[in-house]
C-alpha positions as CSV (number, residue, x, y, z in Angstrom):
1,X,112.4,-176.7,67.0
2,X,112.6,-179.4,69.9
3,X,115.5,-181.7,67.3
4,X,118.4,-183.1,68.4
5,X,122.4,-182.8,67.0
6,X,122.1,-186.2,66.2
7,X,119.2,-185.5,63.1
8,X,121.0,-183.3,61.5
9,X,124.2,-184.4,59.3
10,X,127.3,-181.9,59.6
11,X,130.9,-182.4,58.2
12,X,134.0,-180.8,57.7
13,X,137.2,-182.5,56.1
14,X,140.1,-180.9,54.1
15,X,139.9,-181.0,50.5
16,X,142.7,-179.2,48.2
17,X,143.8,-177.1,51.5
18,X,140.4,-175.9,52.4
19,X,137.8,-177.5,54.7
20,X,134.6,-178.8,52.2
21,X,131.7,-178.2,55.1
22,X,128.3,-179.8,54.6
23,X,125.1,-179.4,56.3
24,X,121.6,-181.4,56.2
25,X,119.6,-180.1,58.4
26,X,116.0,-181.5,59.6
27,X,113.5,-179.2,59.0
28,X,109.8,-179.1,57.8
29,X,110.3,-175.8,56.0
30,X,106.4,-175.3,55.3
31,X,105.6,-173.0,52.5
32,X,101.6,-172.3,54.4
33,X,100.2,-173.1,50.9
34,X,100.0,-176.7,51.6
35,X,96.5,-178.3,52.5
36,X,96.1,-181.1,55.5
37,X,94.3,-183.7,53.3
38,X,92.1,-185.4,56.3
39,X,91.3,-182.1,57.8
40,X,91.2,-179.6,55.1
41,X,93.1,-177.2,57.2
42,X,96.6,-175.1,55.9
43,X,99.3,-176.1,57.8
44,X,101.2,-172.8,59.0
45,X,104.4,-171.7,57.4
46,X,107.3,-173.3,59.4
47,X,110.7,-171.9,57.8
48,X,113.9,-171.3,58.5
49,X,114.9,-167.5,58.9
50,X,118.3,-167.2,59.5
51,X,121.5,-169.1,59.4
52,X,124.9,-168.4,60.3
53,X,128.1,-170.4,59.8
54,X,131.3,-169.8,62.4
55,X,134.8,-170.9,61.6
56,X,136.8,-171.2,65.1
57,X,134.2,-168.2,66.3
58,X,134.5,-165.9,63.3
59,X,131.2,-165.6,61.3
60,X,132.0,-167.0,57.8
61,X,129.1,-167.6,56.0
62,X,125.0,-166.0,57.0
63,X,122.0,-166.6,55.4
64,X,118.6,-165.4,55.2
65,X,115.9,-168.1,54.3
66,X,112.0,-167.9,53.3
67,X,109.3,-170.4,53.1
68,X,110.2,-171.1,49.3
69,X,113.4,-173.3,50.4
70,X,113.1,-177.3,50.4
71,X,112.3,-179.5,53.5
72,X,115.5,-180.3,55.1
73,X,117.7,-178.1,53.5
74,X,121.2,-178.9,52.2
75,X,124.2,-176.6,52.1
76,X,127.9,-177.1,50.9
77,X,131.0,-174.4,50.5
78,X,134.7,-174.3,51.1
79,X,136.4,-172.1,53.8
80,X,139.5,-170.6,53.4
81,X,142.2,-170.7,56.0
82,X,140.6,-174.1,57.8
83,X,142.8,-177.0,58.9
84,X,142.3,-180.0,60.6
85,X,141.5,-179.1,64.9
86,X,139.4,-176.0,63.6
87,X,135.7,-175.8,65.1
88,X,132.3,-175.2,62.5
89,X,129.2,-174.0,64.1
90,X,126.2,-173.2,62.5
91,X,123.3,-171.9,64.1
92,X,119.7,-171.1,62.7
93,X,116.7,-169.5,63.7
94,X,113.2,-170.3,62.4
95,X,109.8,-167.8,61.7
96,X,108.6,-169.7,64.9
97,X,111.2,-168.3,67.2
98,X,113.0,-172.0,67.6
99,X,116.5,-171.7,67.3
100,X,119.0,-174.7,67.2
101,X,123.0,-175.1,66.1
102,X,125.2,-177.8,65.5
103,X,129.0,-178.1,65.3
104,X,131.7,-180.4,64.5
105,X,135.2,-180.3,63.7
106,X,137.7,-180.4,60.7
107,X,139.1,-183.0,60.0
């Protein structure tokens, strides 16, 4: 997936002595079952596969998605132990072999 950090929305701030983190990604996420209405063709699953969150290099959060998950997927949680400096990464794979990651940083 050929996007840039800019498309996709990340952030962290402190919130009752955690950091809230959220994530909207860009994404088609294609299911395969849709139809191309001028060409009649099915467009090919596009998904994301896997995701993984890091907190200051420490794996936190790791996901495995399938085709059944919305276009542009958003995700929220807490993490423990954050504070305002720390560094969140996520990064993310898709069925297509494109990988991608963002970061940003507590604030």
């Amino acid at each position: 997936m050929a996007t840039k950090q800019n498309e996709h929305k990340i952030l962290a701030r402190m919130k009752e002595g955690m950091a809230e983190v959220k994530l909207l990604l860009q994404h088609p996420m294609e299911t395969g079952n849709r139809t191309d209405p001028r060409t009649g063709v099915k467009v090919p699953r596009h998904f994301i596969r896997d995701l993984v969150c890091e907190h200051n290099g420490d794996a936190v959060f790791s996901t495995q998605w399938s085709w059944g998950m919305a276009r542009n997927p958003y995700l929220s949680f807490r993490i423990r132990d954050a504070k305002p400096g720390d560094r969140v990464l996520f990064r993310w794979s898709d069925n297509r072999g494109d990988a991608n990651a963002v970061e940003t940083i507590v604030q």
